[in-house]
C-alpha positions in Angstrom: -4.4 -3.6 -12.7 -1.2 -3.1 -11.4 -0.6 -0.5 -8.3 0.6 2.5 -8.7 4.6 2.8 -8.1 5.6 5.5 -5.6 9.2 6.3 -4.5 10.1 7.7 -1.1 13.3 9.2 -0.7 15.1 9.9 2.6 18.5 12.1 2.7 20.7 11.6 5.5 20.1 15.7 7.3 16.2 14.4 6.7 16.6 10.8 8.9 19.8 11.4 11.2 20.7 13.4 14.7 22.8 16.3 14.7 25.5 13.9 15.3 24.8 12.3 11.9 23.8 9.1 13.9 20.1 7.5 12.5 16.9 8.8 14.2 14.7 5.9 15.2 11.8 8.3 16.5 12.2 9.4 12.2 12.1 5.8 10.7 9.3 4.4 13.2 7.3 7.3 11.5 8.7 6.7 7.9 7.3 2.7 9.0 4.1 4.2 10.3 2.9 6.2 7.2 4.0 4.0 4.8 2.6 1.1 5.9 -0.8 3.2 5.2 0.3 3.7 1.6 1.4 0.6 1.3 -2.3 -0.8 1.0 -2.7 1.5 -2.8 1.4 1.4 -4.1 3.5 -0.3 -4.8 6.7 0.5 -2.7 10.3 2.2 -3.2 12.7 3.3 -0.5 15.7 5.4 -1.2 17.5 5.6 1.9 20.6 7.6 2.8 22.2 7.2 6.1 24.4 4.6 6.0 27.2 6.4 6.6 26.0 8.3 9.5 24.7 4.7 11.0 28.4 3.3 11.1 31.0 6.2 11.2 31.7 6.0 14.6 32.6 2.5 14.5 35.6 3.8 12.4 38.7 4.5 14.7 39.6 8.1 14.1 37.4 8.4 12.1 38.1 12.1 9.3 35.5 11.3 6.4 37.9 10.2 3.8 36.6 8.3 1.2 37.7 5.2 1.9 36.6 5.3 5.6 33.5 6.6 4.3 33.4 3.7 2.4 34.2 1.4 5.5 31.2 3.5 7.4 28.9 2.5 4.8 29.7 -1.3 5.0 29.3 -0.9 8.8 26.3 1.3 8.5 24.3 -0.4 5.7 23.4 -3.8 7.9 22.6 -1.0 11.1 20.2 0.6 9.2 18.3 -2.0 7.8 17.7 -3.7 10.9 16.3 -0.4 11.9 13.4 0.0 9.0 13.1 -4.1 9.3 12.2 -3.5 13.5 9.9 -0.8 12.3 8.1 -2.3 9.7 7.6 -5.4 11.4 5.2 -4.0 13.6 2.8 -3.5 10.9 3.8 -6.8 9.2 5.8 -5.9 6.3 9.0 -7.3 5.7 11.7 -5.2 4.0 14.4 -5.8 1.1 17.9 -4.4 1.4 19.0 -3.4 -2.4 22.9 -2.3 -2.8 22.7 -0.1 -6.4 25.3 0.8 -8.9 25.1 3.2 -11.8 25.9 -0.3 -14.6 22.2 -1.7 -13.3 20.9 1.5 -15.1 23.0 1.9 -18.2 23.0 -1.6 -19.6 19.5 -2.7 -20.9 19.8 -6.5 -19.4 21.0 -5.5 -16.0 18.4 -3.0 -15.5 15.6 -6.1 -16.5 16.7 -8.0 -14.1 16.6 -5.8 -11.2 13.4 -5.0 -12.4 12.1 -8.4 -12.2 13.7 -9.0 -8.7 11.6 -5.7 -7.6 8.7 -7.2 -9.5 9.4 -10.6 -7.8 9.7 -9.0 -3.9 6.4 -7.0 -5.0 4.6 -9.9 -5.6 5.5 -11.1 -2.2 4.1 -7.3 -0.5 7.8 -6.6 0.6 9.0 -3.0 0.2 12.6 -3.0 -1.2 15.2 -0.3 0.7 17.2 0.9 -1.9 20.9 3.0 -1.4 23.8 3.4 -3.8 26.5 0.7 -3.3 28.8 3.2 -1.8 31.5 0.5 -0.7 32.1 -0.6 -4.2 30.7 2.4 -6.0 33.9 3.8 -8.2 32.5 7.1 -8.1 34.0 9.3 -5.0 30.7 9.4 -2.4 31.4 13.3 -2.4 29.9 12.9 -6.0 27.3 10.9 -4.8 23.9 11.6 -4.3 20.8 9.5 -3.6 18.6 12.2 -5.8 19.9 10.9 -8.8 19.0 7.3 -7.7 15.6 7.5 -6.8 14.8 9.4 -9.9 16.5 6.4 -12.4 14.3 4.4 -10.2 11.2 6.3 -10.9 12.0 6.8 -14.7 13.1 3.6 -15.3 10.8 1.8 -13.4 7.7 4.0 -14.6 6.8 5.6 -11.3 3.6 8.0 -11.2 4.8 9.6 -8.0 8.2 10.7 -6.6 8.8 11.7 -3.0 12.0 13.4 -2.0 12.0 14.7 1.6 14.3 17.1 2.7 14.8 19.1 5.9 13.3 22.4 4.9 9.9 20.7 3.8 9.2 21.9 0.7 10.5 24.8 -1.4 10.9 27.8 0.0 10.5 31.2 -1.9 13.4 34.2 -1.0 11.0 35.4 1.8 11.4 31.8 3.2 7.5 31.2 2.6 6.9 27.3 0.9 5.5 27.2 -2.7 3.0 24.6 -2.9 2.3 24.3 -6.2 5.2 24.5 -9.4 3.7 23.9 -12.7 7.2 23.6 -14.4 11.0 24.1 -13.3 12.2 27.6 -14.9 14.7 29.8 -14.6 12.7 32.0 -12.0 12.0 28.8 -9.4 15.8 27.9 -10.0 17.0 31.1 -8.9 14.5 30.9 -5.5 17.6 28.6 -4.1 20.8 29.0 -3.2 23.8 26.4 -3.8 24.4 25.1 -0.5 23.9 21.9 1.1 23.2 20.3 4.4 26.1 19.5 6.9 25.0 15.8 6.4 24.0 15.1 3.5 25.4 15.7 -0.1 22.9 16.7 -2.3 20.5 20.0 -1.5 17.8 21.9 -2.9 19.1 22.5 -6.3 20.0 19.3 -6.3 16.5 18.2 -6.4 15.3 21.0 -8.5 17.2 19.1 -11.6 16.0 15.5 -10.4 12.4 17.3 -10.1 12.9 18.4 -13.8 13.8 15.3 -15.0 11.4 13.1 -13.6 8.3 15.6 -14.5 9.8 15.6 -18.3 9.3 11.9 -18.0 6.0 12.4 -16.5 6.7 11.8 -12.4 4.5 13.8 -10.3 7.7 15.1 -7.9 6.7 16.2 -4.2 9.1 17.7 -2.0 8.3 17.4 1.6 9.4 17.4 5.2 8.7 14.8 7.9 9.1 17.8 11.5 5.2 18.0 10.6 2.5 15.7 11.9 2.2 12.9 9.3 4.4 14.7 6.6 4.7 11.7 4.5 0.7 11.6 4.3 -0.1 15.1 4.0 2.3 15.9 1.1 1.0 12.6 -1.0 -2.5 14.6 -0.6 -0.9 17.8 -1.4 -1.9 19.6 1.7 2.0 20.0 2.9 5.4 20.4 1.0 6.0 21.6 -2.5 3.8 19.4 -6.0 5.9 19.4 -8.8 3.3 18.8 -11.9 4.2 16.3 -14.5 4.4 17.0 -18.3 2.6 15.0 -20.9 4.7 12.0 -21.9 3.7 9.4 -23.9 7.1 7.5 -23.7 7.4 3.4 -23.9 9.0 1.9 -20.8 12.0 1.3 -23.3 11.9 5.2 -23.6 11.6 6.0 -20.3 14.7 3.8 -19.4 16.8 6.0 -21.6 15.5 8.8 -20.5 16.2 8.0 -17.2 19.1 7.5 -17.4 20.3 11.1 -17.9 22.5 10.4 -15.4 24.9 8.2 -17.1 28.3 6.5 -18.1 29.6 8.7 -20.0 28.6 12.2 -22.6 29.4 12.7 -25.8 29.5 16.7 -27.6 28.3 17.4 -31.1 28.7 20.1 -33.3 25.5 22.4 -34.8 24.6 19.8 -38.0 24.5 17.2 -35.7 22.0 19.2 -33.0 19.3 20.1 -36.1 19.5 16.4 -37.0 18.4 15.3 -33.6 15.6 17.8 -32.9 14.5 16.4 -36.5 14.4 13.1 -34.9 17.3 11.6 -37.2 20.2 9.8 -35.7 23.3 10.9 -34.5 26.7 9.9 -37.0 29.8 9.9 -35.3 31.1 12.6 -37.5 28.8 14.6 -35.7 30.4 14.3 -32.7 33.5 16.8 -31.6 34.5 15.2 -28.2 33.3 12.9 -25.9 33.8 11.7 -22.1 34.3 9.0 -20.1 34.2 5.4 -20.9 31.3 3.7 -22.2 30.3 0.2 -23.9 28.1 -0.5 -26.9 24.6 -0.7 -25.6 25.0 1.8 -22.4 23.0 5.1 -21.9 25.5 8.2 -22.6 24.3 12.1 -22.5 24.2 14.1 -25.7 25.4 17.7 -25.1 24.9 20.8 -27.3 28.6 23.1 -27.6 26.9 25.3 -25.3 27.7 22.2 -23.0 23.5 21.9 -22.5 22.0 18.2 -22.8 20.0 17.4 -25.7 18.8 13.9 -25.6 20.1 10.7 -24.2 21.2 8.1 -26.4 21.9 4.4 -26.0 25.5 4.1 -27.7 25.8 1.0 -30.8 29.2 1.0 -30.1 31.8 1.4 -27.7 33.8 5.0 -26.7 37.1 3.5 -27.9 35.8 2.3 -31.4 34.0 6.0 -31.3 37.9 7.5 -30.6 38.8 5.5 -33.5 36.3 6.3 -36.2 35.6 9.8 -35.2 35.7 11.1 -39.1 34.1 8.1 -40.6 31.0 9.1 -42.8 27.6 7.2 -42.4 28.8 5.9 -39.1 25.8 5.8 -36.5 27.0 6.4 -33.1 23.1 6.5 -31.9 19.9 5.2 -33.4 17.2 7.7 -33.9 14.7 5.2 -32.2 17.5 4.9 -29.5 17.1 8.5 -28.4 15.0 10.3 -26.3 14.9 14.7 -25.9 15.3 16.1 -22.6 
């Protein structure tokens, strides 16, 4: 029997010094306790702090995106040599893995980075993964590392996710931590406010949606802190930091893919008909559809939004958002298969 998967992820206001530069006193711990879990899962790292690591190699250096982009190139190599020196104490050799959106929305590239995790596995190396940020055609002000580590989990069937973050857990308006959340409502959304760390770029409600996500797709979600004695440890055994409960889902890994990847290329908007027909498990026709977004391929993972502009489902796409613009009105048309879709 396989090992349980378990994905750790570190922001950058969770790993870094005030002056944004990596924390070695941090990672040597991160090193420590996983090397401990290491023995029962299998291993993911989502690391931010690339940035941080190689912004002050940058001459005058303002945080525009390219130079954040020129940070990250500098930053990425810094940082793995520091998880590769800390790890090696316990023996474990580490994996850097640059990511990109396109390894999760088409089918075929996301099996082969599965089998190259499956392949570093087999060898008991833990792979360090970050978004490709120096190639990445997003903006990095859009980007957060949240979003990766759950398409990691969902697509890659984790049981547990691990998101550590600087206030160690949720915090209720009286600045107490909830320990235990059975589900992601309305009432533990409003317990956070908007903002975000100085560093980093995603915060707490950031992870509240990530959290909400992954336990739809059945992820046990912890949110934890690592200014405590052996966070990483004590949260995994639910005595520190905040246990998100996972639903019941009985999804196939195909499923899961697609439902990972709610965060995707591109959305589409369809009209009421075409939300009954969905929630009836049928399959989405073009005609249902009364706009879409952003460009997308036959075969990639797309959102389907409600007019109230909620999502739906997500849908892998039979064809392309240009032949969509072009046969928008054509009857009998399917847009997405009805086995291609999974509710959120």
């Amino acid at each position: 029997m396989k090992r349980q998967l378990l994905v750790l992820k570190f922001g950058t206001a969770s790993i870094t010094k005030p002056s944004g530069e990596p924390d070695i006193e941090i990672i040597n711990e991160i090193a420590r306790q996983t090397a401990i879990l290491h023995k029962k899962y299998r291993i993911i790292i989502v690391s931010s702090g690339a940035v941080g690591a190689g912004k002050h190699f940058v001459q005058n250096y303002e945080g525009t995106i390219s130079q954040r982009k020129a940070a990250a190139a500098i930053g990425n190599p810094l940082l793995l040599k520091m998880y590769d020196q800390a790890f090696e104490k316990y023996g474990i050799n580490v994996a850097q893995s640059l990511l990109e959106r396109q390894h999760f929305a088409n089918r075929q590239q996301f099996l082969q980075l599965k089998e190259t995790y499956d392949e570093l596995w087999k060898s008991n190396i833990i792979p360090i993964a970050n978004e490709n940020d120096v190639v990445s055609n997003r903006e990095l002000k859009f980007s957060d590392n949240d979003e990766l580590a759950t398409l990691i989990a969902g697509g890659f069937g984790a049981q547990v996710l691990m998101l550590c973050t600087a206030s160690g857990g949720l915090l209720n308006k009286d600045g107490q931590l909830v320990s235990r959340v059975k589900k992601v409502d309305e009432e533990i959304l409003g317990m956070v406010s908007k903002s975000k760390t100085a560093l980093g770029l995603g915060g707490m409600a950031s992870k509240l949606t990530f959290t909400h996500l992954a336990n739809k797709m059945g992820i046990k979600v912890i949110i934890f802190g690592m200014k405590l004695a052996d966070g990483i440890l004590n949260a995994i055994s639910e005595n520190a930091g905040t246990t998100f409960l996972p639903q019941d889902a009985n999804l196939s890994a195909k499923n899961k893919w697609i439902a990972s990847g709610a965060i995707s290329v591109g959305s589409v908007t369809i009209d009421a008909g075409a939300s009954k027909a969905l929630l009836n498990r049928k399959s989405l026709l073009a005609v249902g559809i009364s706009g879409f977004e952003g460009e997308f391929e036959a075969g990639e993972l797309v959102e389907i939004l409600d007019l109230n502009n909620q999502i739906l489902a997500v849908g892998k796409a039979k064809i392309s958002s240009q032949t969509l613009q072009e046969n928008l009105k054509v009857q009998n048309l399917i847009f997405v298969h009805a086995d291609d879709i999974v509710l959120i």
